[in-house]
VEXDREN-2710 file (C-alpha; in Angstrom, 1 decimal):
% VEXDREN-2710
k/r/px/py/pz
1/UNK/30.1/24.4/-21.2
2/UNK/28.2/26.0/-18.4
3/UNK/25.0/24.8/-19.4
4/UNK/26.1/21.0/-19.7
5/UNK/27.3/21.9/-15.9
6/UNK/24.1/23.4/-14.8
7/UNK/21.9/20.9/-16.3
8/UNK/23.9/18.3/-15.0
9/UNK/24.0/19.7/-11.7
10/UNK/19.9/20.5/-11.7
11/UNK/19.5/16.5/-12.9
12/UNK/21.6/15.4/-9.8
13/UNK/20.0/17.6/-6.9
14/UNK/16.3/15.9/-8.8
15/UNK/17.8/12.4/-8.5
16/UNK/19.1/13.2/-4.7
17/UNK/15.3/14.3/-3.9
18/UNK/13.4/11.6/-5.5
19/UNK/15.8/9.4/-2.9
20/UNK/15.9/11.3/0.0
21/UNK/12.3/12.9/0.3
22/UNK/10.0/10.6/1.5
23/UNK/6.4/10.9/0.8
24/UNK/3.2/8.8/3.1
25/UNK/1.7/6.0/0.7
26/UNK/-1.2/4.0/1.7
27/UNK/-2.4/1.0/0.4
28/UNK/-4.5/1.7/-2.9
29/UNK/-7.9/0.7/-3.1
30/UNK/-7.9/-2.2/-5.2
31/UNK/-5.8/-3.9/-2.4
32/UNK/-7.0/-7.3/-1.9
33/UNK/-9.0/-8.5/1.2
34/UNK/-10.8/-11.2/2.4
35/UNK/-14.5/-10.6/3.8
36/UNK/-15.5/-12.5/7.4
37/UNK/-19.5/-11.6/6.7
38/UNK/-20.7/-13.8/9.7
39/UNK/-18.5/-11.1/12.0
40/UNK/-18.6/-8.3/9.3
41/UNK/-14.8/-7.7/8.9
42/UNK/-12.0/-8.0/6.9
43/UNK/-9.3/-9.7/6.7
44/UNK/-5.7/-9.1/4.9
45/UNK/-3.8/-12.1/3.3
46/UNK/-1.1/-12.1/5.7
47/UNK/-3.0/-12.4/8.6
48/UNK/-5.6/-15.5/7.3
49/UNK/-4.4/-18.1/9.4
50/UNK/-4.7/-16.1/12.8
51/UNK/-7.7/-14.8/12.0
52/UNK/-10.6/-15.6/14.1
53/UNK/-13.1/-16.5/10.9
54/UNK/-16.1/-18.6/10.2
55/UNK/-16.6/-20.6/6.6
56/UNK/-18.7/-17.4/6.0
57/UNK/-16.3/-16.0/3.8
58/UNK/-15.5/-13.9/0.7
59/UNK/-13.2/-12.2/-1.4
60/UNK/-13.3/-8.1/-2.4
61/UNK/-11.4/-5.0/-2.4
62/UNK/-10.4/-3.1/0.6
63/UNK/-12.7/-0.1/-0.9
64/UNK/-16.0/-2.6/-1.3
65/UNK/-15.0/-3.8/2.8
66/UNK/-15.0/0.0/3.4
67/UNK/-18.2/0.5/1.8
68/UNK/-19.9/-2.2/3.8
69/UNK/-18.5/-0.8/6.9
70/UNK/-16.7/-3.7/7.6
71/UNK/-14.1/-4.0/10.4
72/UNK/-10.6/-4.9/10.3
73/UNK/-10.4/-8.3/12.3
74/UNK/-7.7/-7.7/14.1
75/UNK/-4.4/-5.9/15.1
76/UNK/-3.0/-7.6/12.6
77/UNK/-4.9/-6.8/9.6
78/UNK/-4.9/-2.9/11.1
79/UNK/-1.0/-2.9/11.0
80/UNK/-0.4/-4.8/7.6
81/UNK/-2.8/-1.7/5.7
82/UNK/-1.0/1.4/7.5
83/UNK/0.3/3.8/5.1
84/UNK/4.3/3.8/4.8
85/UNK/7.2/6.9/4.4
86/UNK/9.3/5.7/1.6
87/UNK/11.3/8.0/-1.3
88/UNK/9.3/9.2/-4.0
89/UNK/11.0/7.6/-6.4
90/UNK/10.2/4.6/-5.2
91/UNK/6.3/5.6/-5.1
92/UNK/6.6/6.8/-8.4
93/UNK/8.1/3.0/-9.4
94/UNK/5.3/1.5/-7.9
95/UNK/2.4/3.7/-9.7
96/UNK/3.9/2.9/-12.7
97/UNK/4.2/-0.8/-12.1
98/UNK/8.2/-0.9/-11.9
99/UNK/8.6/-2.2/-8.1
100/UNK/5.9/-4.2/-6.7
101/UNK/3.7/-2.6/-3.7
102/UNK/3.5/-3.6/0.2
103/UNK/0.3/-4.4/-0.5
104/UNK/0.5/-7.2/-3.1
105/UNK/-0.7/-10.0/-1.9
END
């Protein structure tokens, strides 16, 4: 009897953390982006049609716009790839493909 209590009691206070303790996540490498190679920078999805851009354009991953030392093109783009505080369980959902990411676009 006291070890049904305990071990329910050691599963709640687990659950209660993976709600309540937030962890930073950034935006994984593979996040989409859009290249601007005239102006050398990159632009996220949500921010295409304010984006100051030419026809010069293509499509990688934020890691290949890294590696080219590309730019973010504006405020905008900046902003939409800061890392967020959410619960880990949540972070954990996302790595394993359960809840879709911020950055799916």
């Amino acid at each position: 009897m006291k070890r049904s209590i305990l071990l329910v009691l050691c599963i709640g206070i687990i659950l209660v953390g993976a709600f309540t303790i937030e962890v930073e996540t950034a935006p994984p490498a593979s996040t989409r982006m859009i290249l601007e190679n005239t102006h050398q920078t990159y632009i996220s999805p949500p921010c295409y049609e304010q984006a100051q851009k030419t026809n010069n354009l293509s499509e990688a991953d934020l890691k290949k716009a890294q590696d080219l030392n590309y730019q973010p093109e504006s405020g905008c783009t900046k902003d939409s790839l800061e890392p967020i505080k959410q619960p880990i369980a949540y972070a954990i959902a996302e790595k394993m493909g359960l809840k879709e990411s911020k950055w799916e676009w």
